[in-house]
N, C-alpha and C positions, 0 to 999 in steps of 0.2 A: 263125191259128186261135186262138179263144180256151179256154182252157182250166184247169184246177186241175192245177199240178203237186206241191205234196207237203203235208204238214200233219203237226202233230206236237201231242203235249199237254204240257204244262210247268208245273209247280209252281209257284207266284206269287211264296211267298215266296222263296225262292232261288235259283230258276231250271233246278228238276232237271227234265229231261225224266223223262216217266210213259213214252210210247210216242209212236212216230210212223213214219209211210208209208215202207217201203222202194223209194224209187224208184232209177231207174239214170239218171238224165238226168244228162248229166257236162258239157253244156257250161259254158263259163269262166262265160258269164253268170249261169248259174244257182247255178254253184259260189259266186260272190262274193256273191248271193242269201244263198244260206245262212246265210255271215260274219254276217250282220244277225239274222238267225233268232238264233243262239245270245249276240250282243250285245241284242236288245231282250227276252229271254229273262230277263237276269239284271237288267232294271230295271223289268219290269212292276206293281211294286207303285208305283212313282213316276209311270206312265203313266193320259191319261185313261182312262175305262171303257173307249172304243170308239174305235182308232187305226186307222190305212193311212198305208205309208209307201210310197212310189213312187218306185223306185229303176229307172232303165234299164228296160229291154221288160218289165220283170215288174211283178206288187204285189206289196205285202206287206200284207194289210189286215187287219183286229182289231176286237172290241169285248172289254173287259171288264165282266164282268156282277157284280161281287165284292161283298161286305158296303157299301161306299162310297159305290155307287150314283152314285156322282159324275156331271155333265153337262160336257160339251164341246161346245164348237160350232164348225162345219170352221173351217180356217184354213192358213196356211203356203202357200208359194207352188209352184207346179209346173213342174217340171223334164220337158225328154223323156223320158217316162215306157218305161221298160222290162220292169219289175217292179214286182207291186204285191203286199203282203204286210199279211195281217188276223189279229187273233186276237180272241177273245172270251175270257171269266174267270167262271168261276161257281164261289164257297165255294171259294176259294182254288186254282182250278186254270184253266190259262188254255189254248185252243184257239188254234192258230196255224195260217195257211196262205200258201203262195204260189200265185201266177196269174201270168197275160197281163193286159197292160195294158188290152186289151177285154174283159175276163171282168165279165161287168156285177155290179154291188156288192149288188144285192139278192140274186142267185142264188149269191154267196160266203159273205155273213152267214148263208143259211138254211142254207149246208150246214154252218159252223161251230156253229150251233147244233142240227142234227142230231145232230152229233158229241159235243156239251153233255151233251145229252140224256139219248143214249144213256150217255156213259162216267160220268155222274151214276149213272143204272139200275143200271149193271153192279157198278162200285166202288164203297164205301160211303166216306165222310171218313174213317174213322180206319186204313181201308190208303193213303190217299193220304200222310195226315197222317205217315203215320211210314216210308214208303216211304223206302229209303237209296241202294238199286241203280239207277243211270240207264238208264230201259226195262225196269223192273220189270213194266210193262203191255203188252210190245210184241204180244200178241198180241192186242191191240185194231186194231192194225194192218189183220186182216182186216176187220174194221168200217169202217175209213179207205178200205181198197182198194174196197171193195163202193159205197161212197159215193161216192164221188170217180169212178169209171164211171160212175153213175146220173148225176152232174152234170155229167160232160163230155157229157154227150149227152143234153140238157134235155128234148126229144122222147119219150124213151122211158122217161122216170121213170115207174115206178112206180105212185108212190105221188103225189097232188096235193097239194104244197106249197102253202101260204098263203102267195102274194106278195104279195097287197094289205096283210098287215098287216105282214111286214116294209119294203114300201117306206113305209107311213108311217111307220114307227118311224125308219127312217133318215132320212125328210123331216123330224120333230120332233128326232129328237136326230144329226145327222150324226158321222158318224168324223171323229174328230181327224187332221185330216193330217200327219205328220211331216215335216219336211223337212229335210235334209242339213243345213243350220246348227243347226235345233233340234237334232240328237244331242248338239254340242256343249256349247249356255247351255242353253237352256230345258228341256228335263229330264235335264239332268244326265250325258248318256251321253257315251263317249267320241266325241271330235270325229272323224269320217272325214270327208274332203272328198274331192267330186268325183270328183279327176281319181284319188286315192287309189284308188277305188271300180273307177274303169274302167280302171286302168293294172296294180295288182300285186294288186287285191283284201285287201289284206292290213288289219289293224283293229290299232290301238293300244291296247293295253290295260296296265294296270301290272303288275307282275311281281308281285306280291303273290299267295301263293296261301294261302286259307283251309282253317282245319282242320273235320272235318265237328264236328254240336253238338255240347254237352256233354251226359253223359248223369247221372243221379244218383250211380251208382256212381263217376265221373270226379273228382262233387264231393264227394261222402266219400271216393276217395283223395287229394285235392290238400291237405283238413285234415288229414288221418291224417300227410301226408308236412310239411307246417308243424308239426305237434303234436311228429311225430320230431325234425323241424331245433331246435325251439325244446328240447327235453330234453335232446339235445346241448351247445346251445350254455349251456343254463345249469351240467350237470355238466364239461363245459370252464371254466368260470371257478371252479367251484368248486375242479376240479383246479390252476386257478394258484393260488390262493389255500392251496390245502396245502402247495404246491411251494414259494412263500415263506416259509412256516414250516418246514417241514421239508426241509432241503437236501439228503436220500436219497431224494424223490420223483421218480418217471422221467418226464421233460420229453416222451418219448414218449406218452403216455397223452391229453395235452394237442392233441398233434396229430391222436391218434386222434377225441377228439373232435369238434374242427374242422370234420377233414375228411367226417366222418359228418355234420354240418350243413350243409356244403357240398352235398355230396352229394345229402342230403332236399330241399334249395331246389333244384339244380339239376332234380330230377324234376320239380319243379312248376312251373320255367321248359320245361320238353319240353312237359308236358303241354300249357301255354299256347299255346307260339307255333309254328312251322312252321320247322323246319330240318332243314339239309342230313344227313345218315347219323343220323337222328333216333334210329330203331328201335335200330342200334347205338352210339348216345351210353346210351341207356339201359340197354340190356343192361351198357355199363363201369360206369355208373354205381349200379347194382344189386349190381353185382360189387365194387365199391368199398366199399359198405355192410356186406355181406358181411362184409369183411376187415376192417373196422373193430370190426365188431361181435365176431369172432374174436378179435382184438387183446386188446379189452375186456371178456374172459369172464373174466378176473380179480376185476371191478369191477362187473360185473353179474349179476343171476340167470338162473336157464334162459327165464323167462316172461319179465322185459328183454327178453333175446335174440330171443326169439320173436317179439315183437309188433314190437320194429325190421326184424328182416328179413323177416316177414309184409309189412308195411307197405310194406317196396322192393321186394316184388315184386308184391303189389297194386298201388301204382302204377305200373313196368313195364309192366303189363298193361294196364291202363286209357292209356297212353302207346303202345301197340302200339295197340288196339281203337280209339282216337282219331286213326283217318290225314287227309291231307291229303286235300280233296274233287278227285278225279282228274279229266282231261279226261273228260269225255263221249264214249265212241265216235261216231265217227259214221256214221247209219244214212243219211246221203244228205239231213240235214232242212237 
């Protein structure tokens, strides 16, 4: 039976789902389906406009519609087809679906651009554009659901779709076929092969996890915390430089320093990269500044003080509000 089984919407540039179909279909095949959904999710900006990739009894098929404009024209060779999975892209957001391998390719595109359409109408760019929650839109969903009936049961739409002008757009500019080797070379994605696919379903991907952007406030604490390390570390030399003339200078002062620039860089090493007990490296590290800054109340003024430990906890904060971009729940896409 040929049919649309689920569809999701997914942000171009980095691949955040917006919303998508809660379905309940749990078989394996579909399950490893998915795997692909969330892998060709996070390289659609390097994908032609208009892709399907056929994987086992299903697609997976696609056009992107984005600033680009870019042309493709079919290729890549075909496999016993199981799955077939498509998405379309329009101003930076891309419609994705799966199907049965008989689910005919003009009656998938119009529904992916039904879905265009509509989630264009509804949300404007500048909630997509700065959306941070994955399924920030999922109550578009009922829009997916309402559609996705009307299309499994072609007979009784509604509304009369223009096939004539989708099947020629697809006879002038065909879907780009993806095929198992291409994930690997040709645009760049990670390699799954085959037997990979129909054996454990599982997708190789690096271990690397990214932190979400930077925000401005992130990048005026990262100077603020360079501006501190670098006031440190110059009233630290100046401190040795007493301590050699004056041999009753306490060699402690010198470390307080130091470690107060140590301190300030390591914030702006948190902020940067992604590691392990991040949240609470920072909090020591805040804490650290703290007591240096305590140490040093001798040698500096109230407003010193102030604005150094202003400064470690401003960026503390912007090191908390700055987390790692988390799995994606998953709603069944």
């Amino acid at each position: 039976m040929s049919m649309i089984l689920s569809a999701s919407v997914v942000r171009v540039r980095d691949g955040l789902p917006l919303s998508a179909s809660t379905d309940y279909e749990q078989s394996m095949g579909v399950q490893q389906c998915r795997k692909y959904f969330k892998t060709l999710s996070k390289k659609l900006a390097q994908l032609p406009d208009r892709c399907m990739l056929k994987a086992g009894q299903y697609n997976i098929n696609g056009q992107v519609l984005d600033w680009r404009a870019e042309e493709a024209g079919a290729a890549g060779h075909h496999s016993p087809v199981v799955r077939n999975t498509s998405f379309i892209s329009s101003l930076g957001v891309s419609y994705m679906m799966l199907c049965t391998e008989n689910y005919p390719s003009v009656l998938a595109f119009c529904f992916l651009d039904e879905l265009q359409k509509e989630f264009i109408t509804t949300y404007n760019m500048m909630k997509t554009n700065t959306a941070i929650r994955p399924y920030c839109f999922i109550e578009f969903d009922n829009f997916i659901q309402r559609t996705k009936q009307r299309y499994n049961n072609p007979r009784s739409l509604s509304t009369k779709i223009n096939l004539a002008d989708m099947q020629t757009e697809i006879k002038l500019r065909p879907p780009y076929q993806i095929s198992m080797s291409e994930l690997g070379s040709a645009n760049g994605l990670a390699y799954i092969s085959a037997s990979e696919f129909k054996g454990t379903g599982k997708i190789s991907t690096a271990p690397h996890q990214r932190l979400e952007a930077i925000t401005m406030p992130g990048i005026v604490s990262f100077i603020l915390s360079l501006l501190c390390g670098a006031l440190n570390l110059i009233r630290g030399f100046h401190a040795i430089e007493s301590l050699l003339q004056n041999e009753g200078e306490d060699f402690s002062y010198v470390i307080a320093f130091f470690l107060g620039t140590a301190a300030c860089l390591y914030q702006c090493y948190l902020f940067l990269y992604c590691t392990g007990w991040r949240n609470v490296k920072s909090f020591l590290t805040f804490s650290l500044i703290c007591l240096c800054n305590m140490y040093l109340y001798e040698l500096r003024n109230l407003w010193q003080l102030f604005f150094h430990v202003t400064v470690g906890a401003f960026s503390a904060l912007q090191i908390r509000l700055r987390q790692p971009q988390g799995k994606s729940p998953d709603y069944n896409v």
